[in-house]
C-alpha positions as CSV (number, residue, x, y, z in Angstrom):
1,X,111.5,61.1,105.5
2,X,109.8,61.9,102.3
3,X,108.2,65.2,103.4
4,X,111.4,66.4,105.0
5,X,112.4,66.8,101.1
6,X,109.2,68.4,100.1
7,X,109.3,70.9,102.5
8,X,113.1,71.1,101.9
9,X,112.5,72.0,98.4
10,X,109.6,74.5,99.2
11,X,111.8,76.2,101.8
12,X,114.6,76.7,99.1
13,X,111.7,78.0,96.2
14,X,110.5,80.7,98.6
15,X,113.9,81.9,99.7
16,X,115.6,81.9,96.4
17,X,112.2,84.0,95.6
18,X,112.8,86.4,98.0
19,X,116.5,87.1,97.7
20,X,115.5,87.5,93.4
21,X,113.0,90.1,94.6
22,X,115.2,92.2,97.2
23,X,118.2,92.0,94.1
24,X,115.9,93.3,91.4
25,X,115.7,96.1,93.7
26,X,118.7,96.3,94.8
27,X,119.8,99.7,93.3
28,X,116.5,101.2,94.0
29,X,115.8,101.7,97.8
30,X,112.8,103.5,97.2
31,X,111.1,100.7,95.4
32,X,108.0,98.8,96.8
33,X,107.9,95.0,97.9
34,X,105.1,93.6,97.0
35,X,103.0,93.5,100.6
36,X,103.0,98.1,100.2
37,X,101.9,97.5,96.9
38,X,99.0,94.8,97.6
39,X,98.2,97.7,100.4
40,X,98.1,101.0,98.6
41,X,96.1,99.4,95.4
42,X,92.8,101.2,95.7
43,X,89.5,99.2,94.9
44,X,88.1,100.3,91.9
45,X,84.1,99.6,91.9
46,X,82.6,100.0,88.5
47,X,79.1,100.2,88.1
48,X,77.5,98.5,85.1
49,X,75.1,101.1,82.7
50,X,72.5,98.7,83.1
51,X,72.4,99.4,87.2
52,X,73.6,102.9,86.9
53,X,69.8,103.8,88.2
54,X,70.1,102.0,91.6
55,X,73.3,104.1,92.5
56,X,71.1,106.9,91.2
57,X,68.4,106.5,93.0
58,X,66.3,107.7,90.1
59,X,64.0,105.4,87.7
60,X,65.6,103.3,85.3
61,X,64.2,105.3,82.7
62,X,66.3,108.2,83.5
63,X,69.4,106.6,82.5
64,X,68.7,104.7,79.6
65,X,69.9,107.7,77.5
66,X,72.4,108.8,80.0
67,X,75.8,108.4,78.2
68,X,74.3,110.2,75.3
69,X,72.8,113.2,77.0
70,X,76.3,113.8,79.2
71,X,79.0,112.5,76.7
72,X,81.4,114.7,79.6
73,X,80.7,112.0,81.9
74,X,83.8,109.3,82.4
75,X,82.9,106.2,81.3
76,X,85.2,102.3,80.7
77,X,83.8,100.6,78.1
78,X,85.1,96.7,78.0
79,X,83.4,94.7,75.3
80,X,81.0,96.5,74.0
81,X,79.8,97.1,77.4
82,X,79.9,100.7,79.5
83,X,80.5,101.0,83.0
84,X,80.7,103.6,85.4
85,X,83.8,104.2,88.2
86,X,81.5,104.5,91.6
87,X,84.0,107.5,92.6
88,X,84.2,109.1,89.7
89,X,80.5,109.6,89.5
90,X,80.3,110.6,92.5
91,X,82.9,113.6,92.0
92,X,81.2,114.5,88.5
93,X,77.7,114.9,90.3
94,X,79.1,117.1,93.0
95,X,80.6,119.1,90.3
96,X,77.4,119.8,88.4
């Protein structure tokens, strides 16, 4: 008897959050529920500095100094750390 309630009560949460949802919406049809945009999000893969040389391929030498010697190349630093976007490099090198 208990868990008829419970599962009552979760039955109402979800529903009333779904019909809030579609209303925010409402007088946007072109809008996005949230399942297109947990789909379309693209994976971004960052690549720390420190392990810049095993995407490389190249010693870890070569890139110690890397940031400095190609200040064009795009770069997220968080923290006081730099990281590299996986794609990004990859576009910059065919470029050069």
């Amino acid at each position: 008897m208990s868990y008829d309630f419970i599962w009552l009560g979760l039955s109402i949460i979800v529903a009333g959050y779904l019909i809030g949802n579609g209303l925010k919406n409402f007088g946007n049809p072109d809008a996005k529920s949230l399942l297109d945009i947990l789909n379309d999000e693209e994976e971004i893969e960052l690549i720390d500095a420190k392990e810049l040389h095993v995407y490389l391929n190249v010693p870890k030498e070569a890139t110690s100094n890397f940031v400095y010697e190609h200040p064009e190349v795009p770069i997220i630093e968080m923290n006081g750390h730099i990281f590299f976007q996986k794609q990004r490099i990859s576009e910059w090198l065919e470029r050069q």
